[in-house]
PQR file with spaces between the fields and no chain letter, atoms N, CA, C, O and H, PARSE charges and radii, in Angstrom:
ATOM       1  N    UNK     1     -42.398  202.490  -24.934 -0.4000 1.5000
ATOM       2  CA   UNK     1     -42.134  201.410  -25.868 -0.0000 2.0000
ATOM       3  C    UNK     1     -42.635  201.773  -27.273  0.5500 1.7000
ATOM       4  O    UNK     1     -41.956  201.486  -28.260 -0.5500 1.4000
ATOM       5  N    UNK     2     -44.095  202.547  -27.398 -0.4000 1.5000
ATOM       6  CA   UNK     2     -44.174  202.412  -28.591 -0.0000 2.0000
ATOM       7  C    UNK     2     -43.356  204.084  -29.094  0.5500 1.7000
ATOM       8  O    UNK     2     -42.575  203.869  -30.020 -0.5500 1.4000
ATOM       9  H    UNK     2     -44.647  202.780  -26.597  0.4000 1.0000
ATOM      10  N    UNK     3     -43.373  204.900  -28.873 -0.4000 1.5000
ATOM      11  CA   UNK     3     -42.187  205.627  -29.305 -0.0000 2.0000
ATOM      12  C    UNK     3     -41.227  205.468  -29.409  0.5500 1.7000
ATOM      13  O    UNK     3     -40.696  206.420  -29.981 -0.5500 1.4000
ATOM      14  H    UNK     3     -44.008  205.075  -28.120  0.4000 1.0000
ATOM      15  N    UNK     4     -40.262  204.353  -29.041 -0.4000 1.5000
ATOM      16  CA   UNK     4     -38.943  203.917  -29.401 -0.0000 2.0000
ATOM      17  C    UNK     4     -39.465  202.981  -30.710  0.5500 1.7000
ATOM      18  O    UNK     4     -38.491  202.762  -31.430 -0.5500 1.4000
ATOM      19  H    UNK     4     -40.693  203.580  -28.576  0.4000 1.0000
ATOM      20  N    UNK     5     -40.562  202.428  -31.187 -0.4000 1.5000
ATOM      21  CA   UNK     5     -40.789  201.650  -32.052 -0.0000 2.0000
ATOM      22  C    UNK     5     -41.282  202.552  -33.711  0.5500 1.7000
ATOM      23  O    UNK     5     -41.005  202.342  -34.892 -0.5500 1.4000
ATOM      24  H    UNK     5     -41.354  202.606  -30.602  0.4000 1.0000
ATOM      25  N    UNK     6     -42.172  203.650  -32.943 -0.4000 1.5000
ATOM      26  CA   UNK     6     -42.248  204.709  -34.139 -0.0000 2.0000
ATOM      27  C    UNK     6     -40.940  205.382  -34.066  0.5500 1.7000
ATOM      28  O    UNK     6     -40.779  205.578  -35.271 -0.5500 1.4000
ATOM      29  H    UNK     6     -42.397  203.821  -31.983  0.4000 1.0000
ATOM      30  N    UNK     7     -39.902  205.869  -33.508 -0.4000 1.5000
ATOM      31  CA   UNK     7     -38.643  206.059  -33.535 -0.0000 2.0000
ATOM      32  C    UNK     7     -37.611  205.048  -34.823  0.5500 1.7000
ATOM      33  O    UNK     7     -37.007  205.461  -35.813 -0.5500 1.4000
ATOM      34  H    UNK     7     -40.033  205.710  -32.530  0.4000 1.0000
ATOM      35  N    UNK     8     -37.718  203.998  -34.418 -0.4000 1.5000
ATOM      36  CA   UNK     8     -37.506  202.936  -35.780 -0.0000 2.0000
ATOM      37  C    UNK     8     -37.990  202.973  -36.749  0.5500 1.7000
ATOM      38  O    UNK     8     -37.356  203.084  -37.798 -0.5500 1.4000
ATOM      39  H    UNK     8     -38.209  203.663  -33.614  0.4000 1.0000
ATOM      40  N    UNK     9     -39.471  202.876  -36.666 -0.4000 1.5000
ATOM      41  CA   UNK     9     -40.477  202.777  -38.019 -0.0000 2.0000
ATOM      42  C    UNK     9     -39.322  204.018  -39.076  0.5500 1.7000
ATOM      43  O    UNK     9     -38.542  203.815  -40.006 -0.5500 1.4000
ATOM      44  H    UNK     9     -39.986  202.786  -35.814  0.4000 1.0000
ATOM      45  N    UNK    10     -39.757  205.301  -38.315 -0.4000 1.5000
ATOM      46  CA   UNK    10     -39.398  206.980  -38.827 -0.0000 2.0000
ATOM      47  C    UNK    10     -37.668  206.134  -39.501  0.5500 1.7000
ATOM      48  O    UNK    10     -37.431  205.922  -40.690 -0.5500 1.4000
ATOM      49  H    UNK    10     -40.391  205.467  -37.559  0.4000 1.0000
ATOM      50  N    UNK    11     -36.766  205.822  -38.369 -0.4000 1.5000
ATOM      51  CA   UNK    11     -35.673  205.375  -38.876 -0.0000 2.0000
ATOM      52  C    UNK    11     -35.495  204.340  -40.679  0.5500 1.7000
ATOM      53  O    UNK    11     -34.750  204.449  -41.653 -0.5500 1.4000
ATOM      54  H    UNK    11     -36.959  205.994  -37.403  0.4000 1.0000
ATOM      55  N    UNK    12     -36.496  203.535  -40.343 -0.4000 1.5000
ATOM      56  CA   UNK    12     -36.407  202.556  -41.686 -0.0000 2.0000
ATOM      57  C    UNK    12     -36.742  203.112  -42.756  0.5500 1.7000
ATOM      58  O    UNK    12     -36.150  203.112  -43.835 -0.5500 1.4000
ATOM      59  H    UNK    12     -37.100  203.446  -39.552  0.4000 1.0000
ATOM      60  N    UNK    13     -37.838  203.662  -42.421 -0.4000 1.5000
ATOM      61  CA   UNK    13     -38.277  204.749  -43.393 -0.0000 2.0000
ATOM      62  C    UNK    13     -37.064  205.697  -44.372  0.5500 1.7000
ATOM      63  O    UNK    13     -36.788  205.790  -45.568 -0.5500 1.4000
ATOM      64  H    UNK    13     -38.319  203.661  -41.544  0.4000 1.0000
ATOM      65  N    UNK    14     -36.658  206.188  -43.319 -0.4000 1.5000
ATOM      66  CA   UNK    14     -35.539  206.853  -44.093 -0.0000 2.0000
ATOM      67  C    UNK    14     -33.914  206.512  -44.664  0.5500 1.7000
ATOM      68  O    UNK    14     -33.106  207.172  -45.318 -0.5500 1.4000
ATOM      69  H    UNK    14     -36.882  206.112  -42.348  0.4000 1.0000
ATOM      70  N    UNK    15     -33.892  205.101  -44.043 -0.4000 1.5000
ATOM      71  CA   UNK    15     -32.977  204.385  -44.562 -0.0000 2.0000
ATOM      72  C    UNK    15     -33.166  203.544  -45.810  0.5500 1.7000
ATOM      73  O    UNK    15     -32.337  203.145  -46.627 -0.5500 1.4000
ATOM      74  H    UNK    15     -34.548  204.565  -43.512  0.4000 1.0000
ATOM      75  N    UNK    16     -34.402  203.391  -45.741 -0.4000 1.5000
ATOM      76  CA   UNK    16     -34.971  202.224  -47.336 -0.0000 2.0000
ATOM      77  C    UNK    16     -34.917  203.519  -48.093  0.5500 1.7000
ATOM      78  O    UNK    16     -34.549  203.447  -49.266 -0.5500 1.4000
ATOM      79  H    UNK    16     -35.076  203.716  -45.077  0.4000 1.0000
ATOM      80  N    UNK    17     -35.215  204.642  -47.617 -0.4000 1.5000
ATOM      81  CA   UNK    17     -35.262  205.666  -48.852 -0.0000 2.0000
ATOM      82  C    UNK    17     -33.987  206.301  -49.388  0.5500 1.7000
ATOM      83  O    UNK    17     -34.034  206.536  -50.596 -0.5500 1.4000
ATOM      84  H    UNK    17     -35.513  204.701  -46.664  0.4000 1.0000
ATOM      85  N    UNK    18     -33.060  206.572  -48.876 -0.4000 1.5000
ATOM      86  CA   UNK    18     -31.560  206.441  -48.977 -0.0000 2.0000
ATOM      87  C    UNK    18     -30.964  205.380  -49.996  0.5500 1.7000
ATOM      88  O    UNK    18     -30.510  205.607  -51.117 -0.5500 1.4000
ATOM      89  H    UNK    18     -33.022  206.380  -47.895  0.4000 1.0000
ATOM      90  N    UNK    19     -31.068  204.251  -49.381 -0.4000 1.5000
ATOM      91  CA   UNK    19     -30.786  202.744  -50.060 -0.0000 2.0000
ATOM      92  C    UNK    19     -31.267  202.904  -51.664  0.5500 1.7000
ATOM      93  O    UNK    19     -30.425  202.793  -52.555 -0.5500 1.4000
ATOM      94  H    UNK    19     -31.437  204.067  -48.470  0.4000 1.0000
ATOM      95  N    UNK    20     -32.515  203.143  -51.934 -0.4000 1.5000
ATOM      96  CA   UNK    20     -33.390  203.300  -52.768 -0.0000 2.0000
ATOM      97  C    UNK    20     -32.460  204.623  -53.696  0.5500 1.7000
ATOM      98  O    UNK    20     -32.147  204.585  -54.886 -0.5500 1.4000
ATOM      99  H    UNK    20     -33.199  203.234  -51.211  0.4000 1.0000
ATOM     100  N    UNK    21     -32.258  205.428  -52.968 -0.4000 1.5000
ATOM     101  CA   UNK    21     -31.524  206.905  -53.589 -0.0000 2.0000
ATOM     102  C    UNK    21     -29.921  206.052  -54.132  0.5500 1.7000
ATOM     103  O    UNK    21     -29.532  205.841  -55.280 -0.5500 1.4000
ATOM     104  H    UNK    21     -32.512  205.459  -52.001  0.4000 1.0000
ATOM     105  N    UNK    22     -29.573  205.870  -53.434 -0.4000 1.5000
ATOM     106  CA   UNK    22     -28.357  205.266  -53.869 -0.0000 2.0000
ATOM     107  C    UNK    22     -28.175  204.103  -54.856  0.5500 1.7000
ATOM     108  O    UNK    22     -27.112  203.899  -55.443 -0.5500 1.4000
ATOM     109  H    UNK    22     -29.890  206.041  -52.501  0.4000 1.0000
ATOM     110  N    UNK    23     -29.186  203.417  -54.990 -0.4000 1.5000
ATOM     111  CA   UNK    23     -29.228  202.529  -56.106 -0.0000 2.0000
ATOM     112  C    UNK    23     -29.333  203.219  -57.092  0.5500 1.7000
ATOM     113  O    UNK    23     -28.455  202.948  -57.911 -0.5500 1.4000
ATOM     114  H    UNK    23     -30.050  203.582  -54.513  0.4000 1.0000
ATOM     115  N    UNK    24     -30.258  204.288  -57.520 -0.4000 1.5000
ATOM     116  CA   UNK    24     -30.368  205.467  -58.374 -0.0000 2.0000
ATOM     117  C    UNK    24     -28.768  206.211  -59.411  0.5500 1.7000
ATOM     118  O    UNK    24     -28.242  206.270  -60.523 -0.5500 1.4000
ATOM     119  H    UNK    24     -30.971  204.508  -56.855  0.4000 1.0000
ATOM     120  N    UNK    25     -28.647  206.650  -57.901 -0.4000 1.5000
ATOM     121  CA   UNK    25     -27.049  207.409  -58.419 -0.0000 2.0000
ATOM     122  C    UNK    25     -25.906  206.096  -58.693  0.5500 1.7000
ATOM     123  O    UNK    25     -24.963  206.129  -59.483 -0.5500 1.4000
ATOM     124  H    UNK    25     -29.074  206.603  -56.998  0.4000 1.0000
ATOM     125  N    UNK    26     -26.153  205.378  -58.127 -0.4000 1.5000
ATOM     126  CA   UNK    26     -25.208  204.296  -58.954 -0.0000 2.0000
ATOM     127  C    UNK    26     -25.733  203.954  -60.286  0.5500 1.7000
ATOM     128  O    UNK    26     -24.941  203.870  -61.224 -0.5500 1.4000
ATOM     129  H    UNK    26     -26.919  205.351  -57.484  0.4000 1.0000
ATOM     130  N    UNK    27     -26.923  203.759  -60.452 -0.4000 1.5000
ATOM     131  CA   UNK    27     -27.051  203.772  -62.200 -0.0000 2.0000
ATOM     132  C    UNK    27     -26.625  204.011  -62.921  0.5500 1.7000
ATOM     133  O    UNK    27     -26.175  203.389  -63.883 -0.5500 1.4000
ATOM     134  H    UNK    27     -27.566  203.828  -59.690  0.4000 1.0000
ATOM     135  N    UNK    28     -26.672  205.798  -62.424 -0.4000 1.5000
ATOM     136  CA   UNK    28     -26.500  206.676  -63.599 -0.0000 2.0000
ATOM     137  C    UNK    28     -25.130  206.821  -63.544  0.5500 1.7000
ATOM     138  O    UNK    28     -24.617  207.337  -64.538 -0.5500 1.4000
ATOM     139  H    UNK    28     -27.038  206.303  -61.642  0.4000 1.0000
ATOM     140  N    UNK    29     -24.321  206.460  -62.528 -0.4000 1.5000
ATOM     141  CA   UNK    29     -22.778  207.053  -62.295 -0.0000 2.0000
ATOM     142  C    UNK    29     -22.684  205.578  -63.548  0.5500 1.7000
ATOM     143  O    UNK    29     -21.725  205.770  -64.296 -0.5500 1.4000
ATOM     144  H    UNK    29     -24.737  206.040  -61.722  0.4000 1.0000
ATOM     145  N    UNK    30     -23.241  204.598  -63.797 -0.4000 1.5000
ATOM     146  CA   UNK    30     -22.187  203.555  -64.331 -0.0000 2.0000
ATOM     147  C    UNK    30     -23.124  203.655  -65.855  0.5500 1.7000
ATOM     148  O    UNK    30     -22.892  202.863  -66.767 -0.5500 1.4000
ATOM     149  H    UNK    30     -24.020  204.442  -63.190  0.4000 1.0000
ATOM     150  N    UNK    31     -23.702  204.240  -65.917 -0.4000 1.5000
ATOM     151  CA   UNK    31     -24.462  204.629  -67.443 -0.0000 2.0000
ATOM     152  C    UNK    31     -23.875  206.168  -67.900  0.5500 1.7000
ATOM     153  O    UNK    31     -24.265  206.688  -68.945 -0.5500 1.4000
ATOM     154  H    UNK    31     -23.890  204.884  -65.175  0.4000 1.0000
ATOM     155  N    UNK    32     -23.187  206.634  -67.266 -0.4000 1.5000
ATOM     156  CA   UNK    32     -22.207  207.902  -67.971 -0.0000 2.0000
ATOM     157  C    UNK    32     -20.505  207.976  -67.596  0.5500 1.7000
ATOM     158  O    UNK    32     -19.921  208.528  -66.664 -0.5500 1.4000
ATOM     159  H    UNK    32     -22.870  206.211  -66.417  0.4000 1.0000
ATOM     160  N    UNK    33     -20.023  207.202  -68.701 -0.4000 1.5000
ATOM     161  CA   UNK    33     -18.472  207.552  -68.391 -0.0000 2.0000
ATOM     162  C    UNK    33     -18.045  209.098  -68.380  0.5500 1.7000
ATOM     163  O    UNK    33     -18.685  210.089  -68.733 -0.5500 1.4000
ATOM     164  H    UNK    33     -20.497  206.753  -69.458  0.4000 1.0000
ATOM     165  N    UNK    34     -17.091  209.007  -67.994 -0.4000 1.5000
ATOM     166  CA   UNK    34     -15.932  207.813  -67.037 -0.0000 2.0000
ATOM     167  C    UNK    34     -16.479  207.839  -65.861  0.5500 1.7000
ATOM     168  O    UNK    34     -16.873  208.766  -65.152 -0.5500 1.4000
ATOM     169  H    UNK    34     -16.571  208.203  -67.708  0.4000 1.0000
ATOM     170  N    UNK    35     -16.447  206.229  -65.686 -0.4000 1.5000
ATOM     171  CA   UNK    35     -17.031  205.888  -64.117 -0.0000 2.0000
ATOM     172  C    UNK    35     -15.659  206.388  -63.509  0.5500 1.7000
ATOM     173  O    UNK    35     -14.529  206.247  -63.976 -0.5500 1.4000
ATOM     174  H    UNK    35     -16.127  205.477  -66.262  0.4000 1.0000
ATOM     175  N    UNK    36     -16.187  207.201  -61.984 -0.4000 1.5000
ATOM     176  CA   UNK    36     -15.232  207.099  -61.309 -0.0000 2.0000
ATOM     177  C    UNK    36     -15.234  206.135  -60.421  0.5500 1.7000
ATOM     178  O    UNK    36     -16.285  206.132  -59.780 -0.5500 1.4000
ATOM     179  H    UNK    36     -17.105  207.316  -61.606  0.4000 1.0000
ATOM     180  N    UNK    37     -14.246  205.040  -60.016 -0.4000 1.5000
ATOM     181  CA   UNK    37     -14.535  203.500  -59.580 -0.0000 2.0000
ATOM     182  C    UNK    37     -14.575  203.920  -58.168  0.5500 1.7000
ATOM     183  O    UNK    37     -15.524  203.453  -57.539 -0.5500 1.4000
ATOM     184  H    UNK    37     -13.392  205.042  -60.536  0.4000 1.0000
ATOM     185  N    UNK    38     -13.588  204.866  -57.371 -0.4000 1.5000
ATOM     186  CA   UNK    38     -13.586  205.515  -56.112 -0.0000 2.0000
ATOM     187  C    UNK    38     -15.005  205.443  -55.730  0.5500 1.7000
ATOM     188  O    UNK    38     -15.612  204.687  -54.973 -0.5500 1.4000
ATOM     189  H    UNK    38     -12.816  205.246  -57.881  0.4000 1.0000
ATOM     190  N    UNK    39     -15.357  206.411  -56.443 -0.4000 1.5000
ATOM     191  CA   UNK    39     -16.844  206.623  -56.129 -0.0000 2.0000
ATOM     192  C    UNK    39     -17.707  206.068  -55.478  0.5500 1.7000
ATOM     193  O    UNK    39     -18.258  206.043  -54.377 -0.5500 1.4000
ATOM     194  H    UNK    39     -14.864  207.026  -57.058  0.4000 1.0000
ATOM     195  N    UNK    40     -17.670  205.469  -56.803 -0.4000 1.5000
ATOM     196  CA   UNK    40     -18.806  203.930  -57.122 -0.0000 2.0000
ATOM     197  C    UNK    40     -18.266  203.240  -55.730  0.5500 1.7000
ATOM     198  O    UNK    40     -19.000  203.296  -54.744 -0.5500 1.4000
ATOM     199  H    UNK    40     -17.223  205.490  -57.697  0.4000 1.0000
ATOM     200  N    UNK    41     -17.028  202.612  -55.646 -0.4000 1.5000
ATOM     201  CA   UNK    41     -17.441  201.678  -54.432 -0.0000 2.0000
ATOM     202  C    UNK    41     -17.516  202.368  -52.860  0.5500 1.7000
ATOM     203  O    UNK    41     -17.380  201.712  -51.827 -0.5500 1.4000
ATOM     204  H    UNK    41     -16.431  202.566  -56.447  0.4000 1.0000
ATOM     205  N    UNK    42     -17.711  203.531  -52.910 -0.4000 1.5000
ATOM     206  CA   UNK    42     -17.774  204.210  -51.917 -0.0000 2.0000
ATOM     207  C    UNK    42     -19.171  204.301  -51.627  0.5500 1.7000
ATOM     208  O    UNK    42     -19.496  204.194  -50.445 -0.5500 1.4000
ATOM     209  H    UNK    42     -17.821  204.064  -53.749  0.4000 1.0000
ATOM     210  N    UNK    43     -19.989  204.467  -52.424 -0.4000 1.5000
ATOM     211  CA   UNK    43     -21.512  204.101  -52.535 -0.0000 2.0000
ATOM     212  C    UNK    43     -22.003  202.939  -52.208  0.5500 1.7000
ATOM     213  O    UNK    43     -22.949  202.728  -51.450 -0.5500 1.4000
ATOM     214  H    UNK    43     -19.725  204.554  -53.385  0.4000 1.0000
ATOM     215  N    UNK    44     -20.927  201.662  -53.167 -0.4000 1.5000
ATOM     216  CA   UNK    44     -21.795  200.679  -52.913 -0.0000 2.0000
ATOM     217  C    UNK    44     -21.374  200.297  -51.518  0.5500 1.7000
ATOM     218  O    UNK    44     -22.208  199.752  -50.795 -0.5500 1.4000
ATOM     219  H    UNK    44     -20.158  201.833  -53.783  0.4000 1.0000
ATOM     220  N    UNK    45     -20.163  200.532  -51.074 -0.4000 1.5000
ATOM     221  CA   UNK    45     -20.462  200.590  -49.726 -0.0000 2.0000
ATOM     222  C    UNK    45     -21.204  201.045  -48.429  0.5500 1.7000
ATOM     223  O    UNK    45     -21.284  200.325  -47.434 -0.5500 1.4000
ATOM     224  H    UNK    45     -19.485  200.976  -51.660  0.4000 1.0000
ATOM     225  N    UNK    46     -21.711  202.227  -48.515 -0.4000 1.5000
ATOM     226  CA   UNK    46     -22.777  202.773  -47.726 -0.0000 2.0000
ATOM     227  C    UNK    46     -23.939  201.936  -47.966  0.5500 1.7000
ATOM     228  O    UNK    46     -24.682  201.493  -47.090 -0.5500 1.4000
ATOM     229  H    UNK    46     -21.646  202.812  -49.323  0.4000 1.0000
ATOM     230  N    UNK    47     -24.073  201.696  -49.598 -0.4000 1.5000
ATOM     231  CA   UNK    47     -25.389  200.832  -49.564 -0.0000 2.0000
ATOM     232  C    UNK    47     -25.626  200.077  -48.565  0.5500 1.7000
ATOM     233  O    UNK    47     -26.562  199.989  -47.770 -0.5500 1.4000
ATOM     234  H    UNK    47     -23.470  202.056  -50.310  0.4000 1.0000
ATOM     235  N    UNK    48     -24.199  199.289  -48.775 -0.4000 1.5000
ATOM     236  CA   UNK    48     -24.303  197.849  -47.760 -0.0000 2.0000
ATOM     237  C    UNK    48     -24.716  197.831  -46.529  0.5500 1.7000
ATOM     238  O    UNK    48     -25.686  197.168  -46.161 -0.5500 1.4000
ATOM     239  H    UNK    48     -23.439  199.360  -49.420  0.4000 1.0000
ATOM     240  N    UNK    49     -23.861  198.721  -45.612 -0.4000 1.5000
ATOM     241  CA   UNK    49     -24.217  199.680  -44.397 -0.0000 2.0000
ATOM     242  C    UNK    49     -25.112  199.776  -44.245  0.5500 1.7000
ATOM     243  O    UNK    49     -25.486  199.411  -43.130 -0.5500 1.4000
ATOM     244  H    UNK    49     -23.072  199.259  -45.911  0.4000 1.0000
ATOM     245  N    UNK    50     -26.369  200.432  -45.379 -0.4000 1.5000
ATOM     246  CA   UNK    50     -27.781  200.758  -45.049 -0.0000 2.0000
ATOM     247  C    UNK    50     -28.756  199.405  -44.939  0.5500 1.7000
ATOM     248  O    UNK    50     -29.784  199.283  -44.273 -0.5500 1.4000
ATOM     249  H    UNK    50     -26.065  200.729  -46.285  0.4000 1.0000
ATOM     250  N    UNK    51     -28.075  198.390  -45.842 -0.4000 1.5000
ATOM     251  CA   UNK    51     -28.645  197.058  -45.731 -0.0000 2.0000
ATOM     252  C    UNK    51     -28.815  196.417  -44.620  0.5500 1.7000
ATOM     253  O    UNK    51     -29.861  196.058  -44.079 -0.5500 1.4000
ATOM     254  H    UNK    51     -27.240  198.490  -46.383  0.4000 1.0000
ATOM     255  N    UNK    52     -27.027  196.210  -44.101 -0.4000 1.5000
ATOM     256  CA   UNK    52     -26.979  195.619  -42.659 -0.0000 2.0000
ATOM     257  C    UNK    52     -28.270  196.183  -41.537  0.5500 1.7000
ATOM     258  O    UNK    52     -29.122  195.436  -41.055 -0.5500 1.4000
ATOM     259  H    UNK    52     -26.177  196.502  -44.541  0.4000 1.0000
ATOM     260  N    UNK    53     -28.178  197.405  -41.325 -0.4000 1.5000
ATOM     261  CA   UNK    53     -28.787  198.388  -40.686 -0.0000 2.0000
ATOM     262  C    UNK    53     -30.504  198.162  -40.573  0.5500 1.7000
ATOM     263  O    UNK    53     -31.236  198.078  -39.587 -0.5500 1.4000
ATOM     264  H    UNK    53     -27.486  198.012  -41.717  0.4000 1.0000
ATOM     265  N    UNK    54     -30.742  198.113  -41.815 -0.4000 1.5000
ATOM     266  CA   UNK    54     -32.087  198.326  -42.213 -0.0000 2.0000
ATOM     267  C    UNK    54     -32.535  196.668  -42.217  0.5500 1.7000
ATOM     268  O    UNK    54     -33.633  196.402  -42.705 -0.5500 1.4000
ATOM     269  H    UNK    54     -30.148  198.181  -42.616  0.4000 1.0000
ATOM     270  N    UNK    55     -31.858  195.778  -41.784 -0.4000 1.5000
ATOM     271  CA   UNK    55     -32.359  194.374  -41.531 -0.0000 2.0000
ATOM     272  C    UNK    55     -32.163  194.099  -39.706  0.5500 1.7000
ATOM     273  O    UNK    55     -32.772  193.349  -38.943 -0.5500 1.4000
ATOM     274  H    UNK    55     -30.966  195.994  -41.387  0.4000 1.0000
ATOM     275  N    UNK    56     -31.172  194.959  -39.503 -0.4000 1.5000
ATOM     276  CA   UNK    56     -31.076  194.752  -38.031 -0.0000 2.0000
ATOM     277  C    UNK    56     -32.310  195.675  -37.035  0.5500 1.7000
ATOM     278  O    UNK    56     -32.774  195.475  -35.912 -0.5500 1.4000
ATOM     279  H    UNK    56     -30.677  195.568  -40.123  0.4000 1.0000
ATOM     280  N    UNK    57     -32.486  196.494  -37.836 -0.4000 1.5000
ATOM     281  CA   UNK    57     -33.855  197.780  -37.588 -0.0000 2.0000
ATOM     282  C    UNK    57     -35.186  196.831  -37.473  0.5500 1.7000
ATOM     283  O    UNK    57     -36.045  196.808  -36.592 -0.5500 1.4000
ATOM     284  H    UNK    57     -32.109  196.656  -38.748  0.4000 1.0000
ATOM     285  N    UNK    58     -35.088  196.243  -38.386 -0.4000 1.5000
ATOM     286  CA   UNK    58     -36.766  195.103  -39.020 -0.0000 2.0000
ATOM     287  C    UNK    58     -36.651  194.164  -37.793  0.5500 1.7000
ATOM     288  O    UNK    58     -37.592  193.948  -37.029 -0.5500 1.4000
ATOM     289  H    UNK    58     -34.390  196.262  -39.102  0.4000 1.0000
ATOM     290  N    UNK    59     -35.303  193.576  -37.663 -0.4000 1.5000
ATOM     291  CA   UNK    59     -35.276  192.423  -36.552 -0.0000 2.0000
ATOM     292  C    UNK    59     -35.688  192.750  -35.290  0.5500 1.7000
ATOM     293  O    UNK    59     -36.355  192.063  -34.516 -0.5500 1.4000
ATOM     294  H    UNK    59     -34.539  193.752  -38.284  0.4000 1.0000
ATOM     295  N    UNK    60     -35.026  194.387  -35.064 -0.4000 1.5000
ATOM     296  CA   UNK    60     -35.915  194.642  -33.719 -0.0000 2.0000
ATOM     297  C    UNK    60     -37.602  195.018  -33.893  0.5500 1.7000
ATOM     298  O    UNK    60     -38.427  195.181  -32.994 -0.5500 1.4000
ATOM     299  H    UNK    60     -34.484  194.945  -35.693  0.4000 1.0000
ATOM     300  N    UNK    61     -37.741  195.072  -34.974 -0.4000 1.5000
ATOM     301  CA   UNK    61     -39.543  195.490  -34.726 -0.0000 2.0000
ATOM     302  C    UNK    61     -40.297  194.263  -34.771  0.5500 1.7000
ATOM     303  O    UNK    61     -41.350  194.255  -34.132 -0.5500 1.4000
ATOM     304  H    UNK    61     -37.071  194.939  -35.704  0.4000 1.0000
ATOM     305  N    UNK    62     -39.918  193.081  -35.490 -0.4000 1.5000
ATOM     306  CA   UNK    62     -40.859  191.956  -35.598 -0.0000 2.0000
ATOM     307  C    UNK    62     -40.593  191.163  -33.927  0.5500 1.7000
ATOM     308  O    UNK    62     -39.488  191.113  -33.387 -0.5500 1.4000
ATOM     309  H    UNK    62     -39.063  193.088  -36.008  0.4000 1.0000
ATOM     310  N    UNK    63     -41.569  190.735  -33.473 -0.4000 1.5000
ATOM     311  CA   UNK    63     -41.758  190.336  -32.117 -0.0000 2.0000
ATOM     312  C    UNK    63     -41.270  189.215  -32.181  0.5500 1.7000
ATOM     313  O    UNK    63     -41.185  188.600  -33.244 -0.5500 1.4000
ATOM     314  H    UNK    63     -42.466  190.776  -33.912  0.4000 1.0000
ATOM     315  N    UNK    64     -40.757  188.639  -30.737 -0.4000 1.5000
ATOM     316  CA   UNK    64     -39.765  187.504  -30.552 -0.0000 2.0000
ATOM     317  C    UNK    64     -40.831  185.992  -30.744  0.5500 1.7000
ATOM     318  O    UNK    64     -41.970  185.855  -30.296 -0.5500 1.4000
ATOM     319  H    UNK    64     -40.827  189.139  -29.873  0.4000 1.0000
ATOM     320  N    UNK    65     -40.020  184.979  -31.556 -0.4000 1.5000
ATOM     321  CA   UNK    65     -41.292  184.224  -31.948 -0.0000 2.0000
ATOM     322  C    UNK    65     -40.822  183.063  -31.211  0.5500 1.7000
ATOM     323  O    UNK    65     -39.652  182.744  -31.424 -0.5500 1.4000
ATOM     324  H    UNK    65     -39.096  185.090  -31.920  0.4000 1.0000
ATOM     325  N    UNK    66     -41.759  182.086  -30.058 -0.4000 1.5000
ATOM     326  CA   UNK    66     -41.030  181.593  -29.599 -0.0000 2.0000
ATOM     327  C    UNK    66     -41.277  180.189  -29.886  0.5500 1.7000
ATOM     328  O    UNK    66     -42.422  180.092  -29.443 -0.5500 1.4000
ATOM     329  H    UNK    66     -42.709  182.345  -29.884  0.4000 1.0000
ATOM     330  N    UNK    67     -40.949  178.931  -30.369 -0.4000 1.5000
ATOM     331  CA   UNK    67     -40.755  177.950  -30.898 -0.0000 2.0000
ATOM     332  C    UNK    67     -41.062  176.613  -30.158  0.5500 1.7000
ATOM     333  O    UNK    67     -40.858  175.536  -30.718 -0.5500 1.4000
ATOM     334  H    UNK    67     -40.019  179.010  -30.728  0.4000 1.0000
């Protein structure tokens, strides 16, 4: 159990850092023309991906809270 949980941790880790990278290169892609728009939403799509991901990652590590 707890190696499938440091397995995640390692996972988020490197997905917030990605996410984080990609907010980056979208900056600069839209602070130096010509934007290529392809691009760009090809990015901001992965972003999203990493979002979904990286909230569904968190949901499995925080413990079930029961009400």
């Amino acid at each position: 159990m707890e190696d499938e949980e440091e397995l995640l941790q390692e996972r988020l880790y490197e997905m917030e850092s990605e996410h984080k990278d990609l907010d980056e290169v979208i900056d600069r892609l839209i602070k130096t023309p010509p934007v290529d728009f392809l691009q760009m939403q090809r990015l901001k799509k992965r972003k999203l991906q990493l979002k979904d991901e990286i909230q569904r990652i968190k949901s499995m590590l925080l413990p079930d809270i029961i009400a």
